[in-house]
C-alpha positions as CSV (number, residue, x, y, z in Angstrom):
1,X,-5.3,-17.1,0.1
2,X,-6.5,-14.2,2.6
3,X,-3.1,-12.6,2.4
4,X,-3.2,-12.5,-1.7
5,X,-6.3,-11.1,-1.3
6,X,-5.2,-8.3,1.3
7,X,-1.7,-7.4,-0.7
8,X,-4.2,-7.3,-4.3
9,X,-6.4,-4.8,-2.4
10,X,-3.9,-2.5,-0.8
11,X,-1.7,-2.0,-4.7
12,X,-5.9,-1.7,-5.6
13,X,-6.2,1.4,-3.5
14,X,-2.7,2.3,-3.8
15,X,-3.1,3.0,-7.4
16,X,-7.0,4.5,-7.1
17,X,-5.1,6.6,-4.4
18,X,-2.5,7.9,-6.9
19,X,-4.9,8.4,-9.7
20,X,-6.7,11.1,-7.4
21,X,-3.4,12.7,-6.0
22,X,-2.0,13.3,-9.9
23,X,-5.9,14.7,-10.9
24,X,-6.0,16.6,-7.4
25,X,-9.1,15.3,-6.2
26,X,-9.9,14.6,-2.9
27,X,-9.5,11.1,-1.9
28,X,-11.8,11.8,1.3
29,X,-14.4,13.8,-0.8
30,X,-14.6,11.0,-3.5
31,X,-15.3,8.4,-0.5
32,X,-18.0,10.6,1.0
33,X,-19.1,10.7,-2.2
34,X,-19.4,7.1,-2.9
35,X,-20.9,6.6,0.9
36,X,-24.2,9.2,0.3
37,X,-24.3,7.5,-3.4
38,X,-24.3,3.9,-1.5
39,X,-27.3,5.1,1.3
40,X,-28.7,6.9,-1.4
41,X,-28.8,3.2,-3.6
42,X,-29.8,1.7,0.0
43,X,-33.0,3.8,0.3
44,X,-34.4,3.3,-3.2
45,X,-34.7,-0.3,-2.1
46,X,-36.0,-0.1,0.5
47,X,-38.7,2.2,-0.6
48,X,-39.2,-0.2,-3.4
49,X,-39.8,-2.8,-1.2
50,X,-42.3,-0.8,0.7
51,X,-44.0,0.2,-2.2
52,X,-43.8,-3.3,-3.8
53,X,-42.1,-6.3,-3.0
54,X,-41.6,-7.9,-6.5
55,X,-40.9,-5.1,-8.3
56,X,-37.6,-5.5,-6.7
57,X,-35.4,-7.0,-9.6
58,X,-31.7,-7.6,-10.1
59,X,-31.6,-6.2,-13.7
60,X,-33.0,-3.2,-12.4
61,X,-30.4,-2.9,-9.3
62,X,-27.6,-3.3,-11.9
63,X,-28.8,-0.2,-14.0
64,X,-29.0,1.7,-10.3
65,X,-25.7,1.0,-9.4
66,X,-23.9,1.4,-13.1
67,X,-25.5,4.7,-12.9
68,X,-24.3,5.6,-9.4
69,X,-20.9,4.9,-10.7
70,X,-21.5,6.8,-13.5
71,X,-22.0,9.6,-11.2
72,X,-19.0,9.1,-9.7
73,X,-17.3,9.3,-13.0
74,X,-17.9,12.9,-13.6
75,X,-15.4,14.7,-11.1
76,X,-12.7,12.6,-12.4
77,X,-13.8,13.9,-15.8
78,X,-13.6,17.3,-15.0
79,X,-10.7,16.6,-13.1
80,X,-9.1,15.3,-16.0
81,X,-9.8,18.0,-18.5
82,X,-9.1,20.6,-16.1
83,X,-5.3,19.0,-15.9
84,X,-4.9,18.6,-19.3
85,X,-5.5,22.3,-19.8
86,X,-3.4,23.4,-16.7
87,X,-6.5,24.9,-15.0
88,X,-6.6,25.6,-11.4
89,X,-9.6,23.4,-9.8
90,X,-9.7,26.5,-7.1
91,X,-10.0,29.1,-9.7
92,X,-13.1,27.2,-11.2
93,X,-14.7,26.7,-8.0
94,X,-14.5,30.6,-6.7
95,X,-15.9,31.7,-10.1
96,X,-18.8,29.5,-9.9
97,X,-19.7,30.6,-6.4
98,X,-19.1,34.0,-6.4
């Protein structure tokens, strides 16, 4: 059971890891990313728990999180559109900031 689990993970990230080399995004960037958006998800419960113990609700930790990976959604987005019109993700990014 453990090693069908293992081998299901690794073609899991295999393909999420192929998905970002063909859209040129950073796979290291995307899991920094995901890490702040995870703390980030971590400290709005706690500080609802400070605030107020049973306002803490799963419903409401669902929305939290779908929107967090909503979040996450909008590189790939760009990303995507940015391929499909053979733009430079460097060009882009030196326009923006200079």
């Amino acid at each position: 059971m453990n090693q069908t689990v293992n081998t299901e993970m690794s073609i899991f990230m295999a393909v999420i890891a192929s998905f970002f080399t063909f859209i040129d995004i950073s796979i290291i960037q995307m899991g920094v990313l995901a890490a702040l958006m995870s703390i980030d998800f971590v400290a709005g419960l706690v500080k609802s728990y400070r605030i107020n113990p049973q306002n803490i609700k799963s419903e409401t930790a669902k929305i939290g999180i779908i929107s967090k990976l909503l979040y996450l959604l909008v590189p790939i987005v760009i990303a995507l559109a940015m391929k499909g019109l053979n733009i430079e993700g460097i060009g882009l990014v030196l326009v923006n900031f200079s």
